[in-house]
N, C-alpha and C positions, 0 to 999 in steps of 0.2 A: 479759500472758499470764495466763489463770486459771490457779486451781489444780488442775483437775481438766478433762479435755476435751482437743480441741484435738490438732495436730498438729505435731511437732517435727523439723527437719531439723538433724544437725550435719553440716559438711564438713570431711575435712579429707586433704589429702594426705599426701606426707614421705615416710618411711623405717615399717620395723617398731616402732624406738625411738618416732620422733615418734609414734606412733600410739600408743601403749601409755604417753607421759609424758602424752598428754587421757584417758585412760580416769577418770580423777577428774574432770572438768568434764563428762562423759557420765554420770557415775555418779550423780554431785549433780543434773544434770537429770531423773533418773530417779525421783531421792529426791522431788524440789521437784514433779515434774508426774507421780507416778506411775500416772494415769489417761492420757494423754495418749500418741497412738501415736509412739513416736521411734526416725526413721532414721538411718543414716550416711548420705552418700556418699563414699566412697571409695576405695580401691583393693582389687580384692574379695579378694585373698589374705591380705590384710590385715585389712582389717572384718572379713572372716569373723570371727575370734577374739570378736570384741563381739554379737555374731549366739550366737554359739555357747555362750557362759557368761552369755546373756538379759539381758544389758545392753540392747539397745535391740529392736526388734521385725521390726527390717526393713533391708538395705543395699541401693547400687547404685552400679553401676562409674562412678568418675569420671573415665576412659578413654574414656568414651563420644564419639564423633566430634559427635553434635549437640551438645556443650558448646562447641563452638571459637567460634561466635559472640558467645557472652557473654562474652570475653576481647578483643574489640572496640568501641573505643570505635564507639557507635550501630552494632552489630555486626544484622545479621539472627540472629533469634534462633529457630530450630527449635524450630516447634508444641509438639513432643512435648514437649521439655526446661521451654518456657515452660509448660506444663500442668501439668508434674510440679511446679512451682517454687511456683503458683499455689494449689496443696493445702494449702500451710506455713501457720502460724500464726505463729509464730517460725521464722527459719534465724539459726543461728550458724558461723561460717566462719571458718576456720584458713587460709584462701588467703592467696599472697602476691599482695597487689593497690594496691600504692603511690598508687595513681591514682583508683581507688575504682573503676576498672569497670566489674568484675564486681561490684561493689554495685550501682553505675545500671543495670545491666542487668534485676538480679533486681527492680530498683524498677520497669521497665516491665513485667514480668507478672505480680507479685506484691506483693498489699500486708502480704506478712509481716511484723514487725518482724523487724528485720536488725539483729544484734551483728555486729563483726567483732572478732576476736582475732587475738593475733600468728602470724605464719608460724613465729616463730624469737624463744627471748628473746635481748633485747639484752645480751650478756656482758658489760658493763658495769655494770649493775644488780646483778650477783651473786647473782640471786634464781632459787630453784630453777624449772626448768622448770616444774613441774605447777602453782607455784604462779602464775604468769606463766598460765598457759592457764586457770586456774582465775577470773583477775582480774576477765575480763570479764564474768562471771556476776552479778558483783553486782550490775548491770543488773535483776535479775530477783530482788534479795532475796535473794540465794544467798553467806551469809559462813559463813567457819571449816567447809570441807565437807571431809572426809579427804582430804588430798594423796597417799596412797599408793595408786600403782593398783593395782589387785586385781580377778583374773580365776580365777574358779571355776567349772571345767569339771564334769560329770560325771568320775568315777573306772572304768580299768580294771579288771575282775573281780582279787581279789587273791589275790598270789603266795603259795607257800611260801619265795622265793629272798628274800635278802638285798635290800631297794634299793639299785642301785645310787651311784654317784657320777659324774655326768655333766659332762662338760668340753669348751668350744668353744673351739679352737686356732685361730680366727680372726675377722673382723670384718670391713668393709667397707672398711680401708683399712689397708694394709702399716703404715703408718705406727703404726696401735695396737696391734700385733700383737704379742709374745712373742717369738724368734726359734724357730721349728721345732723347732730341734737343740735347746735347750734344755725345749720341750713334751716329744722324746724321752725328755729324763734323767727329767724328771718322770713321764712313763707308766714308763718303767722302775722308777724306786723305789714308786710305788704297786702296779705287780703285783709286787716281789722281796720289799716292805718292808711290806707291806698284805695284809688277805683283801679290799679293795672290790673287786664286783663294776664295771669300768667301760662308761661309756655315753658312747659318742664323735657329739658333734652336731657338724652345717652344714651350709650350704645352700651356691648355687653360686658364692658366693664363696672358699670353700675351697677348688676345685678339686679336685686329688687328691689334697691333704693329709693328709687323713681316711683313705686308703686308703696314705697312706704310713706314718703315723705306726703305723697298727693293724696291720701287715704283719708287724712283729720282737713281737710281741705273740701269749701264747694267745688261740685264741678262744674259749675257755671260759671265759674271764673278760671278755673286750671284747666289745661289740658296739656298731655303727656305725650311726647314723640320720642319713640325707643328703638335703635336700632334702623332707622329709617337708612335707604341708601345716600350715599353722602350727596349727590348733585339735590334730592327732593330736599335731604336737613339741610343742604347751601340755601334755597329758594324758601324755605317756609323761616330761616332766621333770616334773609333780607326782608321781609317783610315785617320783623320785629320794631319797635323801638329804642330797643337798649340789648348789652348782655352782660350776665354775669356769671361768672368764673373761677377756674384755677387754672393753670400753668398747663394748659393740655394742648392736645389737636383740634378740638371743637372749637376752642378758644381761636387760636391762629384761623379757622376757616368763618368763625363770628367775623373777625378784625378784616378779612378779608375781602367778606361781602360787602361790607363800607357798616357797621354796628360798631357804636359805641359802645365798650368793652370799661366795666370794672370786674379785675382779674383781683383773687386773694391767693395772695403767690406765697410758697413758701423757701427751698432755700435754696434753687437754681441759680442761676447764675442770669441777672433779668437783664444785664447789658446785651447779653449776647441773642437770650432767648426767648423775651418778651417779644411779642406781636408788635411787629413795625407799624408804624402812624402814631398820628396827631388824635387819634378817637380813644385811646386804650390808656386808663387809671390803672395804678396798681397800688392796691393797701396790702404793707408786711407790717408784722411785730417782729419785735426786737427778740423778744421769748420766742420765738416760733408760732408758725400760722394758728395752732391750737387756742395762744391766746389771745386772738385777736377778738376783742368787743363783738359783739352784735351790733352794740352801739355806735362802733367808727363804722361799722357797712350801711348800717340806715341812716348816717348823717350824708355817706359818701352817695348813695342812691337820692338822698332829697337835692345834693349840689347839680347831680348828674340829671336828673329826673322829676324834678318838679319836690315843692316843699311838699310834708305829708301831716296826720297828726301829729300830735304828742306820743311819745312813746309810753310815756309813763317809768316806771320802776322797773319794772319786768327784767329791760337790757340791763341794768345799772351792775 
């Protein structure tokens, strides 16, 4: 691949997180071939975000119905998709394809060079995610490129209000989640025991969580962002003061905007798939995230965020 020229495809599926642990192996291709036109393809609510803070120039949906043949072995492979593929210079590919595929496929329309990187690192390794997706780049000359992803949107016109301090009371599996009741106590003592303005995010994973929790709450002090598209929720948490957490996608795209992040994580694996940098706290218990204090999060919010009242007995 030259250094200059040339046209660049990365793919890659996953979740929000997955997609926001490569934005460093997008970033460093950008750095290495910054002449060079480079897409996603993706899932487009997703890419957007990389579209959107000019990481790369260009996305397209990997939903797309003509892709099914290239997940066959000697699949029929749809003109349009075999044309689109045949544009590349380089594609580099985050699929999971055990078989190699969807590689022999793309080798019958396209004589791009093809990296394949992993779907998912091997927990076993111990090695942080970004740096796992970043591995395979060295193919390309491409060592020691910043592991931390970082996404830098344009900025809304600015407030006279206070930023506030925004907090995601959920995630994509019960299982990493805070217990509710306990998110309660904790919005109670930041509005009784705090001036933060708060900002209550999720998407439909939450359900009506969001609209439960903010309900015993003024609304002069809360407001609730549900389901927003992800480049406006990137832009409305860079403009937060803090965030707080569990082990999700939201999380990785907080850590990402440059938000100091206290995460209450439960029993991932946090070497690998904790939010890269220097901004991100993480409180576990030893029992499981269920029982972790109310009382370690509001000591951990006064370290991170300014001293607050007394709590009083309430947490104890």
């Amino acid at each position: 691949m030259k250094s200059s020229g040339g046209r660049i495809l990365v793919i890659r599926g996953g979740a929000i997180g997955d997609f926001i642990l490569t934005l460093p192996a997008i970033a460093a291709l950008r750095q290495q071939f910054p002449e060079s036109h480079l897409e996603v393809l993706g899932y487009p609510h997703i890419v957007q975000l990389a579209v959107t803070a000019g990481l790369v120039d260009a996305a397209r949906s990997i939903d797309a119905r003509p892709l099914a043949g290239f997940f066959a072995r000697g699949g029929v492979l749809a003109e349009e998709m075999a044309d689109y593929f045949s544009e590349f210079d380089l594609i580099v590919s985050y699929l999971y394809d055990p078989d190699h595929i969807f590689r022999l496929n793309i080798a019958r329309c396209s004589p791009a060079q093809f990296i394949a990187g992993p779907h998912r690192p091997d927990e076993r390794s111990n090695t942080h995610a970004t740096e796992v997706y970043l591995k395979p780049l060295e193919r390309l000359a491409i060592f020691d490129a910043d592991p931390v992803p970082k996404l830098r949107l344009a900025a809304l016109p600015n407030s006279n209000k206070e930023p506030p301090l925004a907090l995601h009371p959920g995630s994509g599996s019960d299982a990493k989640n805070w217990p509710e009741a306990a998110w309660g106590d904790l919005l109670e003592h930041l509005i009784l025991g705090t001036r933060h303005e708060l900002l209550l995010v999720g998407g439909e994973a939450e359900g009506q969580r969001l609209q439960r929790l903010s309900a015993a709450l003024p609304p002069t002090r809360v407001r609730v962002a549900q389901s927003l598209p992800l480049p406006e929720l990137a832009v409305r948490l860079a403009m937060c003061r803090g965030f707080i957490g569990h082990d999700s996608g939201i999380s990785h795209l907080a850590a990402a905007v440059g938000l100091p992040c206290l995460l209450l994580w439960a029993d991932t694996a946090e070497a690998i798939w904790r939010p890269a940098g220097n901004n991100v706290a993480i409180l576990r218990h030893s029992a499981g995230l269920a029982e972790l204090p109310t009382r370690d999060v509001v000591e951990k919010v006064e370290q991170l965020w300014g001293k607050t009242s007394a709590i009083g007995n309430r947490h104890q």
